[in-house]
C-alpha positions in Angstrom: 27.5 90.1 -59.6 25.4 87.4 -57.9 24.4 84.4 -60.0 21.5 82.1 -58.4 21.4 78.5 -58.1 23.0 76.1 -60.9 21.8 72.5 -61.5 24.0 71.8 -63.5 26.7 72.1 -61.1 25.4 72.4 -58.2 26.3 75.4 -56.8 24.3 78.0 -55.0 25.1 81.7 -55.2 28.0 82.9 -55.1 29.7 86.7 -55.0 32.6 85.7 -57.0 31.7 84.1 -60.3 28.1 82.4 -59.3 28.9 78.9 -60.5 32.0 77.2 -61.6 30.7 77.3 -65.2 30.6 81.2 -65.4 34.5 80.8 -65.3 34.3 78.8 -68.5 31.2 81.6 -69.6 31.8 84.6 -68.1 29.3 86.6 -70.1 26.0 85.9 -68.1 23.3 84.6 -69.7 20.4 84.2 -66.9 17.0 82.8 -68.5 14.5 82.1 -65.8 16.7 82.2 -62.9 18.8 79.5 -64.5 22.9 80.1 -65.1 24.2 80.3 -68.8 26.1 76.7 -68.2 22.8 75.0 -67.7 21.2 76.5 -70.8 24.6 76.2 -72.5 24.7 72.6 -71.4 20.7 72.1 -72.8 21.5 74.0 -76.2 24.5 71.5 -76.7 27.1 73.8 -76.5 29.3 72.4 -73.8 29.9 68.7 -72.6 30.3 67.9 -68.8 33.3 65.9 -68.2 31.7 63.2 -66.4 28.3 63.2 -67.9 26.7 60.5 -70.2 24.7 61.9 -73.3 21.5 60.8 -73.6 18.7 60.3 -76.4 15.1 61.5 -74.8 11.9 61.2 -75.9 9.1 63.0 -74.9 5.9 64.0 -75.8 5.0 68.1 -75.5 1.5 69.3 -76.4 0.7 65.6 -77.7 3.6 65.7 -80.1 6.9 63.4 -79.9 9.6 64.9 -79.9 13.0 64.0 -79.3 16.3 65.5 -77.9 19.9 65.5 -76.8 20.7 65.4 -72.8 23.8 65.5 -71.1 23.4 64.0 -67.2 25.3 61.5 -64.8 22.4 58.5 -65.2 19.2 58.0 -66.7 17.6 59.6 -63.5 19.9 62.4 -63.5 18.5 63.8 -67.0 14.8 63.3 -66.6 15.2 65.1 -62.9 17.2 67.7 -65.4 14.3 68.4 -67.8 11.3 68.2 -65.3 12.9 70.5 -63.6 13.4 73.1 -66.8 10.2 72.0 -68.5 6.4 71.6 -67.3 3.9 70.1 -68.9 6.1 67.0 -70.9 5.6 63.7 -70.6 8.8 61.6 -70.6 8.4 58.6 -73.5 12.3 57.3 -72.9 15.5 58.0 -72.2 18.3 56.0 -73.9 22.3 56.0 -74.7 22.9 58.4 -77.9 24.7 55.7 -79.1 26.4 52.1 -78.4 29.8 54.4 -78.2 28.0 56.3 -75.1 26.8 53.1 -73.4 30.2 51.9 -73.2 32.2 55.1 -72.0 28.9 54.5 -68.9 30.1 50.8 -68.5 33.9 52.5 -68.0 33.0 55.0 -65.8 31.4 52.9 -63.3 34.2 50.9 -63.4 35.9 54.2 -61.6 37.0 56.0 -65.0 36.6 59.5 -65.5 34.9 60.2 -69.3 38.1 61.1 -70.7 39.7 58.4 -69.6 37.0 55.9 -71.0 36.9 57.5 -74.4 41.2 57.0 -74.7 40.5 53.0 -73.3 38.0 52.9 -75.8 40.1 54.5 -78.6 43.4 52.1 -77.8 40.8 49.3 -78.2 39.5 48.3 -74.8 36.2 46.4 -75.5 33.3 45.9 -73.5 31.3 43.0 -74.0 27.6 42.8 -72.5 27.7 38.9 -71.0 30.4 36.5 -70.4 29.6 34.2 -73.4 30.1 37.2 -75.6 33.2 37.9 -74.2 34.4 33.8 -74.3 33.0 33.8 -77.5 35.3 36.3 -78.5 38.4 34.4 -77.1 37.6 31.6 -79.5 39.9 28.7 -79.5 42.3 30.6 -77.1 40.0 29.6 -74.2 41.0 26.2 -74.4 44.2 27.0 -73.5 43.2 29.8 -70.6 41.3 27.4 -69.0 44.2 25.0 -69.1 46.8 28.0 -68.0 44.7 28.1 -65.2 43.3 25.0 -64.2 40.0 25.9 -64.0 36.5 25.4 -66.2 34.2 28.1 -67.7 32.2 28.7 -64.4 36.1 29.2 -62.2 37.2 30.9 -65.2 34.2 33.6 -64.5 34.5 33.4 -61.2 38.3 34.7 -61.4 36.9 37.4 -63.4 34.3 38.7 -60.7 37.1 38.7 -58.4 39.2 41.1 -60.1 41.9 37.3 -60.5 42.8 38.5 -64.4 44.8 41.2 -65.8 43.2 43.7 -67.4 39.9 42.4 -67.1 36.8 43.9 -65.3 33.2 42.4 -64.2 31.2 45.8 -64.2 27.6 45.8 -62.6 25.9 48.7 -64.3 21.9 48.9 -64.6 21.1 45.5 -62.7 23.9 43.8 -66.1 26.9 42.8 -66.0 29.7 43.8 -68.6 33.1 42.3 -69.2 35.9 44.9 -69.8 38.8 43.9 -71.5 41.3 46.7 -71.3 44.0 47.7 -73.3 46.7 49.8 -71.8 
């Protein structure tokens, strides 16, 4: 059977299963030329493993409305639903949650989502500037500085370059995040 094109992963057709997805769904489900893991994947009922969920808002008809996405960036999932729908107007697109935002942070720091949402379940934090993350280290920065001879601004600066255990600078959407991991 010969499946057409999949945006969701990418694949053209194929004789054997017509996208990798139709392994997972092998039933066919084929609504406007468009494979059962994209509509699958719109309905909510599966979650790519490296895709971020977002929060959209868009206006159909001249009513809001709002919805779940799954796509690898902001870009990713409006491309996604121009493609699928006409005649919307995209309002915004936003992390689900705070939870989301971070597992984003970890995976541009090279993790894959399942490995982000174990860091973040063993208690890895990520902290959206560098005073929130000092902040956080309260009096023990006293001491770090000391331990390494340096003031706030070298301190940072041994941060950026990757100088401290377990400790990541992360440039993700024109920020930078502070990851402090726990193995």
């Amino acid at each position: 059977m010969k499946y057409k094109y999949c945006w969701n992963c990418d694949n053209l057709d194929s004789n054997q299963y017509g996208c990798y997805c139709m392994i997972l769904h092998p039933e066919p489900i084929i609504e406007n030329g468009i494979c059962n893991c994209f509509i699958a994947n719109k309905k909510g009922w599966i979650k790519i493993m490296n895709e971020i969920k977002f929060k959209v808002v868009y206006k159909e008809n001249g009513e809001t409305k709002e919805t779940v996405d799954w796509g690898r960036n902001r870009e990713h999932v409006v491309d996604l639903i121009k493609d699928t729908e006409e005649d919307i107007e995209i309002v915004s697109v936003d992390f689900a949650d705070d939870n989301e935002k971070e597992i984003a942070v970890l995976m541009e720091d090279r993790c894959t989502r399942k490995e982000a949402e174990r860091y973040l379940k063993d208690g890895t934090v990520v902290y959206e500037s560098f005073e929130d993350w000092i902040d956080n280290l309260g009096d023990l920065i006293k001491e770090i500085l000391e331990e390494y001879n340096v003031d706030i601004d070298g301190y940072k600066q041994l941060a950026r370059e990757g100088g401290l255990a377990d400790t990541s600078v992360v440039m993700f959407e024109g920020n930078e995040y502070i990851v402090d991991y726990v193995n």
